[in-house]
N, C-alpha and C positions, 0 to 999 in steps of 0.2 A: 342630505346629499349635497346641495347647493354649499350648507358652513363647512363640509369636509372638504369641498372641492377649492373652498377658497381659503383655508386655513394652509392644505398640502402647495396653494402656487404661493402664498405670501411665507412660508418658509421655502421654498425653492428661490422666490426674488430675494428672500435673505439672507442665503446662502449663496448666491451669485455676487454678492455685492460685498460682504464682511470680507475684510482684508484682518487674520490674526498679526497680534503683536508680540514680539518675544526677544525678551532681553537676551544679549550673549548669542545671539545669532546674525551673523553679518549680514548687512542690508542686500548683495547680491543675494543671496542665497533666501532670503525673505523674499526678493523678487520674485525668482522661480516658485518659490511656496503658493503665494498668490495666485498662481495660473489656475489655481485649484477649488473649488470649492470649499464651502468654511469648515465643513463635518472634515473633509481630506485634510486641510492645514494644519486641525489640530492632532490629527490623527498623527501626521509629517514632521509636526514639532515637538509630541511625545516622542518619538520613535526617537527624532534627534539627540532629547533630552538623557534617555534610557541609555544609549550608544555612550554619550560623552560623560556620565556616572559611573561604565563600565571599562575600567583603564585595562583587562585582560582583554578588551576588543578590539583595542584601539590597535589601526594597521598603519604604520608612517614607510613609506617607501622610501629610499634611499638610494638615488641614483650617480653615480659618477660621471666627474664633468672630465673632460680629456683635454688636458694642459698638452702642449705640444713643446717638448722643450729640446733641444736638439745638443745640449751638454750633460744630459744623463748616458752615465755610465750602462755597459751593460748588465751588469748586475740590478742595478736599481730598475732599469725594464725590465726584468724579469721577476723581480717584484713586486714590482705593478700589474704584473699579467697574475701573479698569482692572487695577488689582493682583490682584482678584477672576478678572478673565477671561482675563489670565496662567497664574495659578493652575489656573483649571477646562482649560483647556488644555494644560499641563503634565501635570495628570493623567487627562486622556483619552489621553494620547500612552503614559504608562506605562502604563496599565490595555490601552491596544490592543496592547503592546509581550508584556506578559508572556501576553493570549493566544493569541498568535504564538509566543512561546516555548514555551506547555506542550503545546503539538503536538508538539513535538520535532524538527522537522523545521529543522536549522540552515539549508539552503541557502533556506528561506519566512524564518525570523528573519533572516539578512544581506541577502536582500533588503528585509525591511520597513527597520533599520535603516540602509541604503544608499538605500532609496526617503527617509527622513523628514529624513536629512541633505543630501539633495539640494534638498531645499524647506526645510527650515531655512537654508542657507546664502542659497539665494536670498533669501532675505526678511529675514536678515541683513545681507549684502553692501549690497543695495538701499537698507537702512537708512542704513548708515555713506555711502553716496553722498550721499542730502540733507542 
């Protein structure tokens, strides 16, 4: 009873104290990792690892920066608005997409992306007719 009870606190003090190392991970981001105990870090740094091997995961948001320019045409503002609401729509589709995804529920994610390609294509298609 006594060797179990002191085997289970000498891996808890050493899991309090082990700080993992991990190449290709930025030292902020290592920082945060640390808060965590050592079984969590690596658990944190697989996760990381799996994510950045799977480039169909990978989400890069793209946001626009608003130039203020007061010799644009109006044609060319109105290009920009549409460029604009391109944009905000593209990333309402992703942002609805991933969560769909973090549910985990594949046959809810093939259906949203079977629902959005069904309407994309329509409004596609549609397009190249006029």
């Amino acid at each position: 009873m006594i060797v179990n009870e002191f085997h289970a606190f000498e891996e808890r003090a050493r899991d309090a104290y082990w700080k993992i190392s991990a190449i290709g991970i930025d030292n902020v981001i290592l920082y945060e990792i640390h808060k965590f105990l050592f079984p969590v870090q690596e658990m944190i740094v697989d996760e990381f690892r799996a994510f950045e091997e799977r480039p169909d995961l990978r989400y890069i948001n793209h946001e626009l920066v608003d130039i203020i320019m007061s010799d644009r045409t109006d044609a060319e503002r109105a290009a920009e608005n549409r460029h604009k609401a391109i944009n905000e729509l593209i990333e309402r589709a992703c942002d609805a997409y991933w969560k769909v995804e973090e549910k985990g529920d594949s046959e809810q994610t093939n259906a949203f992306i079977k629902e959005l390609k069904i309407c994309l294509d329509l409004v596609l298609n549609n397009q190249m007719l006029v």
